[in-house]
C-alpha positions in Angstrom: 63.2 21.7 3.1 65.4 19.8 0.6 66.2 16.3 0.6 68.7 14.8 3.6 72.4 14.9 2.9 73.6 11.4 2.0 76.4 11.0 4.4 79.3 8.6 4.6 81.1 8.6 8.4 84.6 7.4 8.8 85.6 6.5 11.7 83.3 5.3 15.4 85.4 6.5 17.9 85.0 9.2 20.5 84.1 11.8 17.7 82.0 9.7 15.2 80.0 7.4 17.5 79.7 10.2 20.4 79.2 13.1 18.8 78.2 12.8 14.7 76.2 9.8 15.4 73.9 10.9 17.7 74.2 15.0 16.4 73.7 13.9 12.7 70.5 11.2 14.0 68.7 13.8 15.7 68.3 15.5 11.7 66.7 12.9 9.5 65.2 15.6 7.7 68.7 16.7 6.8 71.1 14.0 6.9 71.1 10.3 5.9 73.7 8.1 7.2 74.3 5.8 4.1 77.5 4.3 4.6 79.9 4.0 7.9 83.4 2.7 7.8 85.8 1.6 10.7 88.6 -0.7 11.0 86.9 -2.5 14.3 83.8 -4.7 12.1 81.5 -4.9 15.1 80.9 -1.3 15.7 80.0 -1.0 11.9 77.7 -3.7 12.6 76.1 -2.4 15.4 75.8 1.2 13.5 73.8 -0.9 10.4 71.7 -2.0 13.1 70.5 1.6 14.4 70.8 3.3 10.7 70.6 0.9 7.9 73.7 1.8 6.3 76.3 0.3 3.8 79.4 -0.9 6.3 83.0 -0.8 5.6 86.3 -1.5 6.8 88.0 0.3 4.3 88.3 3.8 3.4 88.6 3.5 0.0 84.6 1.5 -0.6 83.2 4.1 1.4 84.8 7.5 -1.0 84.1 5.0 -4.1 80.4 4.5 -2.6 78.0 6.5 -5.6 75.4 7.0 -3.0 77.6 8.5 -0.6 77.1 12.5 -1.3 79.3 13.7 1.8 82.1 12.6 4.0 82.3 13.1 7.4 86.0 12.3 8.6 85.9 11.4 12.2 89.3 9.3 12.4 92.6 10.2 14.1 94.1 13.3 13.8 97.0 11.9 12.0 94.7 10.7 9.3 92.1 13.9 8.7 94.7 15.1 5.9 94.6 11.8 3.7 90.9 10.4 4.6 89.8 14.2 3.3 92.1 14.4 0.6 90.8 11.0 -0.7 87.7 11.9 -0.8 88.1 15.3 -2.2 90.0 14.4 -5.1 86.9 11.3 -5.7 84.4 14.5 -5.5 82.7 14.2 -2.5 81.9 17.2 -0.2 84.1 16.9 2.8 83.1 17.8 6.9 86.3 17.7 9.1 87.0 17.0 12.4 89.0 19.3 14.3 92.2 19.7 13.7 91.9 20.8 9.9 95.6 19.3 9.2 98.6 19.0 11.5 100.5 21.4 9.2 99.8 25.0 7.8 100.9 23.3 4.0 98.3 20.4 4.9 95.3 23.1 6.0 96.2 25.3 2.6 96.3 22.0 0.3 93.3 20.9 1.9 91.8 24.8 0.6 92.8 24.3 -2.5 91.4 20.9 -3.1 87.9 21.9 -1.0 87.3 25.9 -2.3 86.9 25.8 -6.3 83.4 27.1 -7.9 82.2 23.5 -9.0 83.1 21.7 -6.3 83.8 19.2 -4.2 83.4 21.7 -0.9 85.3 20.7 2.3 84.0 22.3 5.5 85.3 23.0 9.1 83.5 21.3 12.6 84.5 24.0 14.8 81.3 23.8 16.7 82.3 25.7 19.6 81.8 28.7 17.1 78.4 28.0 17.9 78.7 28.1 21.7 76.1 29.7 23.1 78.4 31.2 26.3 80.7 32.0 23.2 78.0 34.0 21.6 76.7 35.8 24.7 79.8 36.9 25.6 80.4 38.5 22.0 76.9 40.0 22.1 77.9 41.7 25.9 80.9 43.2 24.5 79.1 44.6 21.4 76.6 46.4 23.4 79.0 48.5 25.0 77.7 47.6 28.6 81.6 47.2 29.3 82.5 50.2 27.8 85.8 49.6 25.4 87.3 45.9 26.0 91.0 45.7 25.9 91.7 42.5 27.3 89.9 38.9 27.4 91.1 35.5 29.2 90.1 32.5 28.1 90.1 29.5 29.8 89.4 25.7 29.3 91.1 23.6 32.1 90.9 20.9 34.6 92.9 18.0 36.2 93.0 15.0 34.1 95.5 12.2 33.5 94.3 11.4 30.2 95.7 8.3 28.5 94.3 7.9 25.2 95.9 7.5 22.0 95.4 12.1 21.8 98.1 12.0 24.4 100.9 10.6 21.9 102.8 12.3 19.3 102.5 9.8 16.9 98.5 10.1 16.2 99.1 13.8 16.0 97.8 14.1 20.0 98.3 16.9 22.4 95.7 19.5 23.9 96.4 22.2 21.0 94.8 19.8 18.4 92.0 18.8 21.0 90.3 22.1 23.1 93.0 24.1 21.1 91.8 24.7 18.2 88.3 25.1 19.6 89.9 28.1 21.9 92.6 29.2 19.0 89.3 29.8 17.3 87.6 31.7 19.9 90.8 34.0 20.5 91.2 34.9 16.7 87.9 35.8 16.7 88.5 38.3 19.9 91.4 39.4 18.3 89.5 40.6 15.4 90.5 37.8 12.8 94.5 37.9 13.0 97.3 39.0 15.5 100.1 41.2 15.7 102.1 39.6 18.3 101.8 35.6 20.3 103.7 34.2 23.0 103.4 30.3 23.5 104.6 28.1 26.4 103.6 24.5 25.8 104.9 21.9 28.3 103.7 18.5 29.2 102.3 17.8 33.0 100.1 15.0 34.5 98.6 13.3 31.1 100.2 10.0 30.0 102.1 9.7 26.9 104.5 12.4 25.3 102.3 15.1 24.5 101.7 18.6 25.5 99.0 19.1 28.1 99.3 22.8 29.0 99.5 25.7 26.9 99.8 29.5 27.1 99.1 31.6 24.3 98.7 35.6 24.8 97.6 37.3 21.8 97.9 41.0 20.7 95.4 41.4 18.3 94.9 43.6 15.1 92.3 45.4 17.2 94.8 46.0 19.5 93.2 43.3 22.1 94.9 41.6 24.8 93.3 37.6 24.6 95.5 34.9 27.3 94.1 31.7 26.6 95.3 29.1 28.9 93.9 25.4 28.1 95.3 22.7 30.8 94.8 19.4 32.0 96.7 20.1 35.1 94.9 22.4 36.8 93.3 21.2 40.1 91.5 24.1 41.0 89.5 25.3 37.3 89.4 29.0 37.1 86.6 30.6 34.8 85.9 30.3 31.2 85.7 34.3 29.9 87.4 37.0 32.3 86.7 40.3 30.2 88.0 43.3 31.2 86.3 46.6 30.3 87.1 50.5 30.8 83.0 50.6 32.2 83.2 46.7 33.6 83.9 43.5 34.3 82.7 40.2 33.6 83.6 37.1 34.7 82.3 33.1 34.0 80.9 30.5 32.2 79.3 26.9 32.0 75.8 28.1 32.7 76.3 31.7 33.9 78.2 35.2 33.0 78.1 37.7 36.0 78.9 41.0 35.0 79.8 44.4 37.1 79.1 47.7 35.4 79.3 51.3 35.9 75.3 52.5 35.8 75.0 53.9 32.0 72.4 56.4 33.6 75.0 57.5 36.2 78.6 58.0 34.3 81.1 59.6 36.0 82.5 63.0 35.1 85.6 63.2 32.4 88.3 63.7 34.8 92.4 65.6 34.3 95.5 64.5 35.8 96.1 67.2 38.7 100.0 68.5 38.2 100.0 70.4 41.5 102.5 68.2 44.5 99.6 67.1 46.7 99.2 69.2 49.9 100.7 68.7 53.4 99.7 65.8 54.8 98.6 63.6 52.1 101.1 60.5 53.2 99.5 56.9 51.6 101.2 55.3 54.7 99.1 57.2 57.4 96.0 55.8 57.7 94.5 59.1 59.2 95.6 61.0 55.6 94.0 61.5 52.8 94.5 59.6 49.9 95.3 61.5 47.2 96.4 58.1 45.2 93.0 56.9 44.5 90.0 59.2 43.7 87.1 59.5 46.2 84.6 59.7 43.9 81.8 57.3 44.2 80.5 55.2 41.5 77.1 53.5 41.0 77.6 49.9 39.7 75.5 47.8 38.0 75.1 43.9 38.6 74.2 41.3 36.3 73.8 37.8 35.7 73.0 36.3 32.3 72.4 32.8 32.0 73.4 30.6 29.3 70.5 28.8 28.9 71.5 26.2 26.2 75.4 24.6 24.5 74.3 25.5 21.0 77.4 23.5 19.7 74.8 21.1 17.3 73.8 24.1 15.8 76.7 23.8 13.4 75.1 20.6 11.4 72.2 23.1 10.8 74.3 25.4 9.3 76.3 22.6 7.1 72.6 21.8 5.3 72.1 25.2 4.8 75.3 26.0 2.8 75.7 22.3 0.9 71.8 22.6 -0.1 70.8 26.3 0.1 74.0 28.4 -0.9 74.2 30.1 2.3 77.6 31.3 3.4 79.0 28.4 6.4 80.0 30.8 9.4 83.5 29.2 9.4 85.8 30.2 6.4 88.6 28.0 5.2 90.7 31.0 6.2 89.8 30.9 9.5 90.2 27.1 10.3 93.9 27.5 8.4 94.9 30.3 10.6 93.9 28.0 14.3 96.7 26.0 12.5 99.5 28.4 11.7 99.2 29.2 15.5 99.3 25.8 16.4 102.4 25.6 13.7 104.2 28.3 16.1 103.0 27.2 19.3 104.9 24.4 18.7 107.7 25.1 16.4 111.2 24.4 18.4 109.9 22.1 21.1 109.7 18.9 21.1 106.6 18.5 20.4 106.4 19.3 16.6 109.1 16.5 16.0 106.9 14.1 14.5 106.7 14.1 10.6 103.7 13.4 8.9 102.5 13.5 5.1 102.1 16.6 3.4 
């Protein structure tokens, strides 16, 4: 094991205090929280208190901090382009909060800045790549169980009137930059890394402020794929997280369990030919006496299965971070990738009203 990463965390908000606070303090052996800014004094305070770190209230003495070796930006959306940029261009390894950029041109500058040989290196928190219901479900379709899988819906949705500063256009809010780009992620990855064809419908429905809180995207992927992700905050009635859709099987769920429905490997139906002949006398679908000529009477020997998912996984990512900043290992999550969550975004929202807001490029 090499020595901790010396971190610098921007921003104590929902993101930095929730989640990279208590993620990141779990690994002393790999991360060191030296430094924390945030505009609000106290909470940097309070974070010295449990860490012993430098505090700031300004960006800038945090990136021009020497002991500071990596920055994690945890700040508005609005602000992940300039807080990463800053510290970029002042050589310090970046981590970035979902969304990488509210542009395409912001997610590609960010690349160039955070991809050359020497360094500085700017890395993606998509941690719902490391989803452990995500990574069962990929694991299930590669076994073949399923047979051939030609179309997957994914869902992330519930009733909530949220009121935060995500809901408003200004900050860069809206559920495409939240749970979006988590599921944008997930889709890409069904569709085998890029698309041939997307539909979007975004709308806004029961959150405050003037954002979108419903979105459709259906993919066609380059592998051919069907993937309709649906992520909502106006749905009162949740409907499951993976539906995947098989020519062997089904299988349905998520949170803590996938059920799946399979035809018996050891028991596979014969190959079957369409019949040209006009069916014989009597064969009328209507007549409940008939027979039904419409739908074959063979009988099939199913499978059922449960699989639980017996942890989130989602940490895992920080793991993953040490081993590419200290040991050279490849992070699972190019660049490439994260860019490409945002030119979907870019479309999904391109001649609505939600992409009038202008922000820095």
């Amino acid at each position: 094991m090499g020595k901790p990463i010396r971190v610098g965390l921007i921003g104590l908000g929902r993101a930095g205090y929730g989640m990279h606070r208590i993620e990141l303090g779990r690994r002393p052996d790999k991360f060191q929280f030296v430094a924390v800014c945030d505009e609000i004094e106290e909470r940097t305070k309070a974070f010295a208190d449990e860490f012993g770190s430098r505090t700031y209230t300004g960006v800038e003495d945090l990136i021009a901090d020497p002991e500071v070796e990596m920055v994690t930006v945890a700040t508005r959306s609005c602000d992940h382009y300039k807080h990463a940029v800053m510290a970029l261009e002042a050589g310090k390894d970046v981590l970035i909060e979902k969304p990488f950029g509210i542009r395409l041109e912001q997610a590609q500058r960010l690349i160039e800045l955070g991809s050359q040989p020497a360094g500085p290196h700017i890395y993606m928190r998509h941690n719902r790549r490391f989803e452990r219901g995500f990574e069962l479900v990929n694991q299930i379709i590669d076994s073949g169980k399923l047979g051939e899988v030609y179309e997957i819906r994914l869902a992330r949705n519930e009733y909530n009137r949220r009121y935060d500063w995500q809901t408003l256009l200004e900050y860069a809010g809206g559920h495409l930059f939240n749970w979006g780009s988590h599921i944008i992620d997930h889709a890409l990855r069904f569709c085998g890394g890029d698309y041939k064809d997307l539909y979007t419908n975004i709308k806004h429905v029961v959150a405050a402020g003037n954002c979108e809180d419903h979105a459709k995207l259906v993919f066609t992927g380059i592998n051919n794929r069907i993937v309709d992700m649906e992520i909502s905050y106006g749905v009162a009635l949740p409907t499951p997280e993976y539906i995947v859709y098989g020519t062997r099987g089904t299988m349905v769920g998520g949170g803590r369990n996938l059920h799946l429905r399979y035809l018996d490997p050891d028991h596979l139906p014969e190959p079957i030919e369409a019949d040209r002949e006009t069916p014989p006398a009597g064969c009328d679908a209507l007549n409940p006496g008939s027979a039904r000529v419409s739908r074959n009477p063979e009988v099939l020997v199913w499978k059922e299965e449960d699989v639980a998912i017996d942890f989130d996984g989602t940490e895992r990512m920080w793991d993953a971070l040490y081993d590419a900043i200290r040991n050279g290992v490849p992070y699972p999550v190019t660049l490439e990738q994260a860019a490409k969550v945002i030119e979907v975004i870019d479309k999904a929202k391109a001649g609505t009203v939600f992409e009038n807001v202008e922000f820095d490029l």
